[in-house]
TORKOL-4160 file (C-alpha; in steps of 0.2 Angstrom, whole numbers, padded with zeros to 4 digits, m for minus):
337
<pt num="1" X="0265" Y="m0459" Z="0086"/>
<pt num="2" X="0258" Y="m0442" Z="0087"/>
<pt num="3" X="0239" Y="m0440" Z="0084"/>
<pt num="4" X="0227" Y="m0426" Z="0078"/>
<pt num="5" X="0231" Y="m0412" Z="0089"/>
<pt num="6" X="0225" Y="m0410" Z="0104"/>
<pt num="7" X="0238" Y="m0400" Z="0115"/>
<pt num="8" X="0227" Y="m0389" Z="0127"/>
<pt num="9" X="0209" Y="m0381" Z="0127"/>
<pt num="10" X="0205" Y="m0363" Z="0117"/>
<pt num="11" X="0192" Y="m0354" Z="0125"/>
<pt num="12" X="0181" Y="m0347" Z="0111"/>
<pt num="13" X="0181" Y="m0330" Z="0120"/>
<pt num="14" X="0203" Y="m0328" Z="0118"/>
<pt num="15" X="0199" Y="m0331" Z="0098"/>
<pt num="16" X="0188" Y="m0314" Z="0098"/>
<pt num="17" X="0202" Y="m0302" Z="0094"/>
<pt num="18" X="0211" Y="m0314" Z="0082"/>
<pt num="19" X="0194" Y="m0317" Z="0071"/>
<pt num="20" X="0191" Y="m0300" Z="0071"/>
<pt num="21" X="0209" Y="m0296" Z="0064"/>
<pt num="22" X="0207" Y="m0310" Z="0053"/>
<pt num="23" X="0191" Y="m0306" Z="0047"/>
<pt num="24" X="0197" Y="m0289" Z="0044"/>
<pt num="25" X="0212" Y="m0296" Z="0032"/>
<pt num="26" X="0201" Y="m0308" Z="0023"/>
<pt num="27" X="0190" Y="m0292" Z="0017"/>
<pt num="28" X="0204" Y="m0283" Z="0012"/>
<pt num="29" X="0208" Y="m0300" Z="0003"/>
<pt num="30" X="0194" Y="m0303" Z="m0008"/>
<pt num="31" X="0194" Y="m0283" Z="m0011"/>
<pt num="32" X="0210" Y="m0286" Z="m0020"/>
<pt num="33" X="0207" Y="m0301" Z="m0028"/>
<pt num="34" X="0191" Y="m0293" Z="m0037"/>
<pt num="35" X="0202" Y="m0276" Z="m0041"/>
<pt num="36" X="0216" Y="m0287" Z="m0049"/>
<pt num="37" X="0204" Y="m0301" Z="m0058"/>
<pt num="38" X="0196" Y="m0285" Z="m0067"/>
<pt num="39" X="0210" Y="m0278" Z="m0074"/>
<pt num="40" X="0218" Y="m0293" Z="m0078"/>
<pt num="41" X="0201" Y="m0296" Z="m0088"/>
<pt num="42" X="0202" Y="m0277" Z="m0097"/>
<pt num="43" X="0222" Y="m0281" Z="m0100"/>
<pt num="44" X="0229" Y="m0269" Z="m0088"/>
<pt num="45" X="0240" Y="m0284" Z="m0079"/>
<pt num="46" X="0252" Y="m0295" Z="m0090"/>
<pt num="47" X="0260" Y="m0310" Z="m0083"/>
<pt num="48" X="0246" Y="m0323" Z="m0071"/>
<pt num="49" X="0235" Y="m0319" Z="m0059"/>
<pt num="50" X="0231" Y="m0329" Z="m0046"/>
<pt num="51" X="0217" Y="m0327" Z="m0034"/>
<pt num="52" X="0214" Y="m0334" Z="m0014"/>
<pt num="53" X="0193" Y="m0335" Z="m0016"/>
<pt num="54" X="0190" Y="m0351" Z="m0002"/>
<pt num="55" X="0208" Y="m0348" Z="0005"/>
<pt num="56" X="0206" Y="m0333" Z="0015"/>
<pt num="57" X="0199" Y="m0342" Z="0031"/>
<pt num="58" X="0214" Y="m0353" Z="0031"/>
<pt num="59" X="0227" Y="m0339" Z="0026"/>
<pt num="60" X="0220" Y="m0327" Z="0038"/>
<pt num="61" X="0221" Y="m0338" Z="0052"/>
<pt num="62" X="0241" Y="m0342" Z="0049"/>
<pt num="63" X="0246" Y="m0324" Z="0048"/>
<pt num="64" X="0237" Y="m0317" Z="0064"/>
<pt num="65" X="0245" Y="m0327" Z="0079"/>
<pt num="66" X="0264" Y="m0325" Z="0069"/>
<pt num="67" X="0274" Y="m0313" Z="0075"/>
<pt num="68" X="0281" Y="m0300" Z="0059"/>
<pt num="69" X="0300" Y="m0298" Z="0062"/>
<pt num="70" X="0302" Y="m0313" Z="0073"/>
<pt num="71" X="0295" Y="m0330" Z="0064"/>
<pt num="72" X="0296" Y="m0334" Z="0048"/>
<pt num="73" X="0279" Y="m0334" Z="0038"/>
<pt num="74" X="0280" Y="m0341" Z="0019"/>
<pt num="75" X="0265" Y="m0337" Z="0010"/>
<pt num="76" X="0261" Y="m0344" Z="m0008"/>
<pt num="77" X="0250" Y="m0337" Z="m0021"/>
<pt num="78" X="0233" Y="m0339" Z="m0015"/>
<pt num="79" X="0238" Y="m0333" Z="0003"/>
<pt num="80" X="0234" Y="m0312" Z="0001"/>
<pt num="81" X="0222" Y="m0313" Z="0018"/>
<pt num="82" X="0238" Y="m0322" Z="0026"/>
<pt num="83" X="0249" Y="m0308" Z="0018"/>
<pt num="84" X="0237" Y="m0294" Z="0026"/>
<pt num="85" X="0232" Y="m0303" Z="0043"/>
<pt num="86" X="0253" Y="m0304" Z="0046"/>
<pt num="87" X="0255" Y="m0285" Z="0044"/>
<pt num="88" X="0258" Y="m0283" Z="0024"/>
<pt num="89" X="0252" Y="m0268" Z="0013"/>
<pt num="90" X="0242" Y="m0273" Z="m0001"/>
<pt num="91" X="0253" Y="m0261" Z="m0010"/>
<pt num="92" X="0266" Y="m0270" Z="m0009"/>
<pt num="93" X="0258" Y="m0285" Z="m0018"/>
<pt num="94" X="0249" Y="m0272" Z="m0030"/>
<pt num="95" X="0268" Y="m0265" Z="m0037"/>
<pt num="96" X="0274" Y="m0282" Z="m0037"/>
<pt num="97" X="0258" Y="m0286" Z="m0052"/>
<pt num="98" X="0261" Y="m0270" Z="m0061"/>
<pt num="99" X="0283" Y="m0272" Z="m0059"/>
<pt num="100" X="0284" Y="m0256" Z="m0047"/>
<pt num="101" X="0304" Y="m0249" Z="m0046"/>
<pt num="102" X="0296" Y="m0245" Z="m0028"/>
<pt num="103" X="0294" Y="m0266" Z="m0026"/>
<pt num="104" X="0304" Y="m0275" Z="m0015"/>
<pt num="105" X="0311" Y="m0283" Z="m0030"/>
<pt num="106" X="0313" Y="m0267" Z="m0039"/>
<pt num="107" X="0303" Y="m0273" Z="m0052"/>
<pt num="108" X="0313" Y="m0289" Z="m0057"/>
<pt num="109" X="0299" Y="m0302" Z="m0052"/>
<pt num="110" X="0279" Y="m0299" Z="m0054"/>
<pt num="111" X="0261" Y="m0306" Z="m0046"/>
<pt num="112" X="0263" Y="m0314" Z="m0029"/>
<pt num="113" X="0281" Y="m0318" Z="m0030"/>
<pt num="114" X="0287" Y="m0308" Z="m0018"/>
<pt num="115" X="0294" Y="m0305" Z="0001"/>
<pt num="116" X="0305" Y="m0298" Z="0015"/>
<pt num="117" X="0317" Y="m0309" Z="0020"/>
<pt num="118" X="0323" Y="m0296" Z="0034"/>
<pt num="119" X="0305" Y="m0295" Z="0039"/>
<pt num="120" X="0303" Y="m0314" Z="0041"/>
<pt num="121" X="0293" Y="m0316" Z="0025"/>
<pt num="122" X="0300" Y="m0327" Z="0010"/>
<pt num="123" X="0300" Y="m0324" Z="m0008"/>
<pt num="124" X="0288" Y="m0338" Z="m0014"/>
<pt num="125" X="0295" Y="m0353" Z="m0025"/>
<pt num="126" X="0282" Y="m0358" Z="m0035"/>
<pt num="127" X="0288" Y="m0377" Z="m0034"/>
<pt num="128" X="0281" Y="m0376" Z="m0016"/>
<pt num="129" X="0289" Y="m0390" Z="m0009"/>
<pt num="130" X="0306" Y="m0382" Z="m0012"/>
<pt num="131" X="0301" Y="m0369" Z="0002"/>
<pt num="132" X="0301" Y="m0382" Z="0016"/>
<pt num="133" X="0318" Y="m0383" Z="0016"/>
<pt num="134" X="0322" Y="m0364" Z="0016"/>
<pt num="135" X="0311" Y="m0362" Z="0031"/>
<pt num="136" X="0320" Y="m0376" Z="0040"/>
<pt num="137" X="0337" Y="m0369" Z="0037"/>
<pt num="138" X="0332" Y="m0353" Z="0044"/>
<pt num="139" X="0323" Y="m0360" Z="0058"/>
<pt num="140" X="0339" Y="m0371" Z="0062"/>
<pt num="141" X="0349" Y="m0355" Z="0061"/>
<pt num="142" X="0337" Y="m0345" Z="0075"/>
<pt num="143" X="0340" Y="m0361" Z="0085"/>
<pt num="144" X="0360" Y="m0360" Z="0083"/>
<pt num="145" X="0355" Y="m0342" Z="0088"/>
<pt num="146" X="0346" Y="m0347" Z="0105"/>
<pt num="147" X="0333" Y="m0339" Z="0097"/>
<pt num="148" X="0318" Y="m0354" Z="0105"/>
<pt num="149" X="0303" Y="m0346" Z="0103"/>
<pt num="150" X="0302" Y="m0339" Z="0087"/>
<pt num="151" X="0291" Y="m0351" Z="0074"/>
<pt num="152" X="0290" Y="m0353" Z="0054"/>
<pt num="153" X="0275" Y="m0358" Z="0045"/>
<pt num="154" X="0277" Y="m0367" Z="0030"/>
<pt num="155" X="0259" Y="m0364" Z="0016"/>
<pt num="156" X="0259" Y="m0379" Z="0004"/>
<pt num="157" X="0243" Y="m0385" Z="m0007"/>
<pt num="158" X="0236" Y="m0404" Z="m0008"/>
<pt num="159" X="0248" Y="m0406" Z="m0023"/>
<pt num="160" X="0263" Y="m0402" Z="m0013"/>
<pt num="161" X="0262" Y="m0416" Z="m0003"/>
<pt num="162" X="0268" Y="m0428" Z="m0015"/>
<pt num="163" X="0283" Y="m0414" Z="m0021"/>
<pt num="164" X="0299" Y="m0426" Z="m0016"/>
<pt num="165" X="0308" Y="m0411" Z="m0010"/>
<pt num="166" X="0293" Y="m0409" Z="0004"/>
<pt num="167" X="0297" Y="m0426" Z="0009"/>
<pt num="168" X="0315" Y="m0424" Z="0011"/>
<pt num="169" X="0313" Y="m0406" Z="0022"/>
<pt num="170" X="0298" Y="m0414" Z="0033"/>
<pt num="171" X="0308" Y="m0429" Z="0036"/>
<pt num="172" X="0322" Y="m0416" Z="0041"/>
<pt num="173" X="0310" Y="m0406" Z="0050"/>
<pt num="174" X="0303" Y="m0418" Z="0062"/>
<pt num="175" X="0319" Y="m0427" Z="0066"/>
<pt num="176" X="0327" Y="m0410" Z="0070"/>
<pt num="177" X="0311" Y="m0406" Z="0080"/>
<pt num="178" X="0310" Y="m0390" Z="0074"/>
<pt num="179" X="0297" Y="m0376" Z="0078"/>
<pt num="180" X="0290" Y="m0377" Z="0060"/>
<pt num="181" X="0269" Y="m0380" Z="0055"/>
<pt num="182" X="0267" Y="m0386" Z="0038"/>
<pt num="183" X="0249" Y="m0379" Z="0033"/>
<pt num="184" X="0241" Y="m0391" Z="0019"/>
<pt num="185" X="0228" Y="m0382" Z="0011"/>
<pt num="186" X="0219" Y="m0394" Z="0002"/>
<pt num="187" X="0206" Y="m0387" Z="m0010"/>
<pt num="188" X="0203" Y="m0403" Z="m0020"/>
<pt num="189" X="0213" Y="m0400" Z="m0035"/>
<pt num="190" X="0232" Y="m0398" Z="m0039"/>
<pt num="191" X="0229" Y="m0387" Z="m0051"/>
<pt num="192" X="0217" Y="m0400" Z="m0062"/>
<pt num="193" X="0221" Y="m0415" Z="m0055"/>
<pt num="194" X="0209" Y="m0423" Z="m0041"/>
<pt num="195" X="0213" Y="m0428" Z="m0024"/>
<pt num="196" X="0207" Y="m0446" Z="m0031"/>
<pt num="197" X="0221" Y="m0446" Z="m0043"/>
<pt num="198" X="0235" Y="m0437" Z="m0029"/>
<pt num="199" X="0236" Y="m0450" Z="m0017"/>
<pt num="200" X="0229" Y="m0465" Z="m0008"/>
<pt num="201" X="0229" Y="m0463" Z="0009"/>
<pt num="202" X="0211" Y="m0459" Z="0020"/>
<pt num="203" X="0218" Y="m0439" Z="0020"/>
<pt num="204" X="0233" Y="m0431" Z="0020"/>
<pt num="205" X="0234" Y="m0430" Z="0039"/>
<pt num="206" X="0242" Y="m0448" Z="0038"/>
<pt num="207" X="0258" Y="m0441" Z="0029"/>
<pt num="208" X="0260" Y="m0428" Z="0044"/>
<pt num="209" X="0258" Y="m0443" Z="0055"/>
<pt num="210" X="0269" Y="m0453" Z="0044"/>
<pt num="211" X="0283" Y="m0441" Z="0046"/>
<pt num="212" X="0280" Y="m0441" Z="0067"/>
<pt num="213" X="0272" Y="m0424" Z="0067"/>
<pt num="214" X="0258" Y="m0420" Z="0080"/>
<pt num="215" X="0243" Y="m0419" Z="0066"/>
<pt num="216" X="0229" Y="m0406" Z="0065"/>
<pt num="217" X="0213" Y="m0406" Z="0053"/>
<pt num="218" X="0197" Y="m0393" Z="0049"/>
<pt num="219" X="0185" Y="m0386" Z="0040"/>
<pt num="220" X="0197" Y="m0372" Z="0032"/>
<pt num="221" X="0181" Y="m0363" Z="0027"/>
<pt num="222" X="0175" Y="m0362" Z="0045"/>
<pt num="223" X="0184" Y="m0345" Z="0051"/>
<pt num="224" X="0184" Y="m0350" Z="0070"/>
<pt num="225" X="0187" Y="m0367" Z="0071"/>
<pt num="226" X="0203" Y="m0365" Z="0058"/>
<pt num="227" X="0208" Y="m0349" Z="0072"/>
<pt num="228" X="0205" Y="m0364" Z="0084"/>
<pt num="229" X="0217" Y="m0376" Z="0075"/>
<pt num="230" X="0230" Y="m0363" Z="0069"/>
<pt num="231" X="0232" Y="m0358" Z="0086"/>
<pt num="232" X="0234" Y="m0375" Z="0095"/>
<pt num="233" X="0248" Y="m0379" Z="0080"/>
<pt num="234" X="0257" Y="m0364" Z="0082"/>
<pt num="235" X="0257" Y="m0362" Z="0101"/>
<pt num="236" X="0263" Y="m0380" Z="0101"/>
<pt num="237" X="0276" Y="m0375" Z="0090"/>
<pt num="238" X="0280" Y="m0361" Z="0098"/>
<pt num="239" X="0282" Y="m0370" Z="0117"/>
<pt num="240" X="0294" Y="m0383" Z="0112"/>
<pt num="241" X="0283" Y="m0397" Z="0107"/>
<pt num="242" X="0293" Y="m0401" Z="0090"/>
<pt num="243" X="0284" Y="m0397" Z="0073"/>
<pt num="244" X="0265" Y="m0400" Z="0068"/>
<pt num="245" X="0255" Y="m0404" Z="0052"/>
<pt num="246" X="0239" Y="m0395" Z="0049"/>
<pt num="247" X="0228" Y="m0401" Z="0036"/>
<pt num="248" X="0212" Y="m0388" Z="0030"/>
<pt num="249" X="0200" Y="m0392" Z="0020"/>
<pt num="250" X="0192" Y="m0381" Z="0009"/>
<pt num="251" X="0189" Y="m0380" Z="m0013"/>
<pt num="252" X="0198" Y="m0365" Z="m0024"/>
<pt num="253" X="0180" Y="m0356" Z="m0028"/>
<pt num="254" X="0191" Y="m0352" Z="m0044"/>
<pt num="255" X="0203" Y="m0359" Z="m0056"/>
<pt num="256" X="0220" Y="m0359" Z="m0053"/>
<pt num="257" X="0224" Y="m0345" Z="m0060"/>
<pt num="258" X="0213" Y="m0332" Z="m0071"/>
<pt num="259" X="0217" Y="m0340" Z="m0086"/>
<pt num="260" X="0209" Y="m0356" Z="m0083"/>
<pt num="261" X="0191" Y="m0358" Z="m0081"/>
<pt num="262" X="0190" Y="m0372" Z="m0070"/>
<pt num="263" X="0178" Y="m0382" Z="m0081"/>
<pt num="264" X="0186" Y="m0399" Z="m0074"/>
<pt num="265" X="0177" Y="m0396" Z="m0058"/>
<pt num="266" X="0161" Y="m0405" Z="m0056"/>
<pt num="267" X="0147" Y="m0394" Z="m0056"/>
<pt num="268" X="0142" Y="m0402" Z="m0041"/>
<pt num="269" X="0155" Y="m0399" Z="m0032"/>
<pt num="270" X="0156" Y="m0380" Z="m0035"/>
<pt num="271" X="0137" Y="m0380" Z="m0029"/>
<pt num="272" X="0143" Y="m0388" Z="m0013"/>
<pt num="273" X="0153" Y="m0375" Z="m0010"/>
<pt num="274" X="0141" Y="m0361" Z="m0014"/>
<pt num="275" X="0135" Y="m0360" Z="0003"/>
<pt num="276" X="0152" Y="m0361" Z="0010"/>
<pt num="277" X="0162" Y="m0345" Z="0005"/>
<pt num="278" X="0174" Y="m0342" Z="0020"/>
<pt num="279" X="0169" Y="m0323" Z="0021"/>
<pt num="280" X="0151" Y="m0328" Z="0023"/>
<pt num="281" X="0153" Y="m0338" Z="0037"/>
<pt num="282" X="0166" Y="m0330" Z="0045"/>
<pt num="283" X="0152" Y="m0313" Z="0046"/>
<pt num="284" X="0139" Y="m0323" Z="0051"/>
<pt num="285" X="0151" Y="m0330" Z="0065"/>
<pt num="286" X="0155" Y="m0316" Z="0072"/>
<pt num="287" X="0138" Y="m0306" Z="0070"/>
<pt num="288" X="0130" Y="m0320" Z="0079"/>
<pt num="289" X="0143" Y="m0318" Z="0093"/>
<pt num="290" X="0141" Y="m0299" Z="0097"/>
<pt num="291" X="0161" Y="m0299" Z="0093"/>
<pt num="292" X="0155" Y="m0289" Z="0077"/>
<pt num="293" X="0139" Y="m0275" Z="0073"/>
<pt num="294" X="0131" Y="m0274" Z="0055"/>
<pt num="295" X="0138" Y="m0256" Z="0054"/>
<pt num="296" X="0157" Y="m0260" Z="0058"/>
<pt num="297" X="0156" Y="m0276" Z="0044"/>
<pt num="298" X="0146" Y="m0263" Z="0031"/>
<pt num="299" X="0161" Y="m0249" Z="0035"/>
<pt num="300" X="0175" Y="m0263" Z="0034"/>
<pt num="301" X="0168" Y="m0267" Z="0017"/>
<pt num="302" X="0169" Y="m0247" Z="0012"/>
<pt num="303" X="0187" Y="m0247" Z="0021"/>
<pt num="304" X="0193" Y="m0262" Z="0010"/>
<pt num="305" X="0188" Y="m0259" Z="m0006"/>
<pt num="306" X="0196" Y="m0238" Z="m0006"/>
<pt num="307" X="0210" Y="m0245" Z="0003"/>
<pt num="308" X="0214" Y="m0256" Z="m0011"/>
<pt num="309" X="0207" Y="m0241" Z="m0026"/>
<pt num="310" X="0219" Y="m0233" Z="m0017"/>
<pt num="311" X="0236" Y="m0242" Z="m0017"/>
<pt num="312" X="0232" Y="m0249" Z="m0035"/>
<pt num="313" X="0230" Y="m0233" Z="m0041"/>
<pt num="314" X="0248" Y="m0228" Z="m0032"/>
<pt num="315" X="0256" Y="m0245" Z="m0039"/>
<pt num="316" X="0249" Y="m0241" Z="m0058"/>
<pt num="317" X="0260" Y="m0223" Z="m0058"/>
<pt num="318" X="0275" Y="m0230" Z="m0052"/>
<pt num="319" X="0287" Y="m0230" Z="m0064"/>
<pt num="320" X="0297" Y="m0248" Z="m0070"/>
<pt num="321" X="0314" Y="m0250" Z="m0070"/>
<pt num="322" X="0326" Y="m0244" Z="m0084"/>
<pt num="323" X="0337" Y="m0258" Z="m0093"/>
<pt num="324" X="0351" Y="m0246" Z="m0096"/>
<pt num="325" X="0351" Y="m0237" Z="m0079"/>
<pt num="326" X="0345" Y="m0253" Z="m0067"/>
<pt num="327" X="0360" Y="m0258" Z="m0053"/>
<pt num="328" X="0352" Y="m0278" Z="m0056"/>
<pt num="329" X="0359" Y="m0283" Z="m0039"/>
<pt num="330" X="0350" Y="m0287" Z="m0025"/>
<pt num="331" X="0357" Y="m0294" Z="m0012"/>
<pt num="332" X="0365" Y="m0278" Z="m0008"/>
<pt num="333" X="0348" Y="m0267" Z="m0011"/>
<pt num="334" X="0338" Y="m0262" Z="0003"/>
<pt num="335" X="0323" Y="m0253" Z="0001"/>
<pt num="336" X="0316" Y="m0237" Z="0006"/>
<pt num="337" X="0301" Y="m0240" Z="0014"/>
């Protein structure tokens, strides 16, 4: 039976450029999350809004080793550093909140739901576990394809895991070896619900190894050491050494969604997590390593947040579509970029 990965050694030096890009994406990130959280608060934003705070380290490090236009990169709603470090434009997500006829859905879907199939990104189900098997279809296809080294990463919560469609497409997955990494983020809670009341095993990395996966765990708000895991999956994946399960560990510094106020967590549990915000640690990392100066981080900041004024601002002028006038088919709709 596989066991927790250990496929080859990752010089901490190789993970300089990746946890800088990374970095980079989880700013823009939590830039956006803060823009969207206010003007949902001042009723700007109808419909949820979902943010990534404690997720960005995780989600970062999933999008910068994937390849956009080749692999196959699901993100769900929490995943916006994932989205960014991959190569998407925060506008895209900002039209997609405010129902943009310049969205890739032409308006027809709103908050995170959204993707580019041709670009090797997935619309998100919001029943996670249903996406497992999409992934694995496509992945099956690239293979009928000859295509050998392309690989899909699959994003799924603690909650998910126990989703019976998930079992059905990882039982598929690692009996069809397929070049797939299911990431389990699991911050604690599926949406109110405990780990304590989710499952019994010692931790989640025991379904992956029930399943016959090569297994993988961290600290998902520890910047380098999820790089170090996320790269080890993927590049295993990647070479031809059959699917792998990586479990990150981290807490949702929020509530599931803006509406909620997350009052079911314990009080000492978010103060554990205090001192453990991923953007935090992920600064001090790389300013303690020379890999970043005080003046880039500060400018990075700046960068961030008009970047983000910027392409809300564009989303929020956009016009919505028209009932009478909307050609609502679209599968044959490609849009102009």
């Amino acid at each position: 039976m596989p066991e927790a990965g250990r496929i080859e050694s990752v010089n901490e030096q190789s993970l300089q450029e990746p946890a800088r890009r990374a970095y980079r994406a989880m700013i823009m990130a939590r830039a956006f999350d803060n823009k969207i959280s206010a003007l949902y608060k001042a009723g700007k934003i109808f419909g949820g809004v979902f943010l990534g705070r404690g997720h960005e380290a995780v989600a970062a490090a999933e999008g910068v080793f994937l390849r956009k236009g080749y692999d196959v990169y699901t993100p769900f709603i929490r995943e916006q550093a994932g989205r960014c470090a991959w190569g998407d434009s925060v506008l895209e997500t900002a039209r997609s909140y405010f129902g943009s006829i310049h969205s890739i859905s032409r308006g027809r879907d709103g908050n995170v739901h959204w993707g580019h199939p041709h670009e090797g990104t997935l619309m998100p189900i919001s029943h996670l576990g249903a996406m497992a098997s999409v992934v694995a279809g496509m992945m099956l296809a690239k293979r009928m394809q000859g295509i050998t080294d392309a690989v899909g990463v699959v994003c799924i919560g603690d909650g998910t895991t126990s989703v019976g469609a998930l079992h059905e497409a990882a039982n598929l997955i690692a009996v069809e070896k397929l070049p797939i990494v299911i990431v389990v983020t699991n911050n604690q809670y599926a949406y109110s619900t405990p780990n304590s009341r989710e499952f019994a095993c010692a931790s989640l990395a025991d379904r992956g190894r029930g399943y016959g996966m090569v297994t993988h765990e961290c600290d998902g708000t520890d910047l380098l050491q999820t790089l170090e895991t996320m790269q080890r999956a993927i590049t295993a994946a990647r070479t031809g050494k059959g699917p792998q399960w990586v479990v990150a560990e981290t807490l949702r510094m929020c509530g599931h969604g803006e509406h909620d106020d997350a009052s079911y967590i314990p009080a000492e549990l978010k103060a554990e997590y205090a001192d453990k915000d991923p953007l935090d640690i992920a600064r001090r990392q790389l300013l303690e390593r020379g890999w970043l100066t005080e003046e880039e981080a500060a400018a990075w900041d700046e960068e961030s947040r008009e970047e983000v004024q910027r392409c809300v601002a564009q989303a929020q002028k956009e016009a919505t579509p028209c009932p009478q006038d909307e050609q609502w088919v679209a599968t044959s709709w490609r849009p102009e970029r």
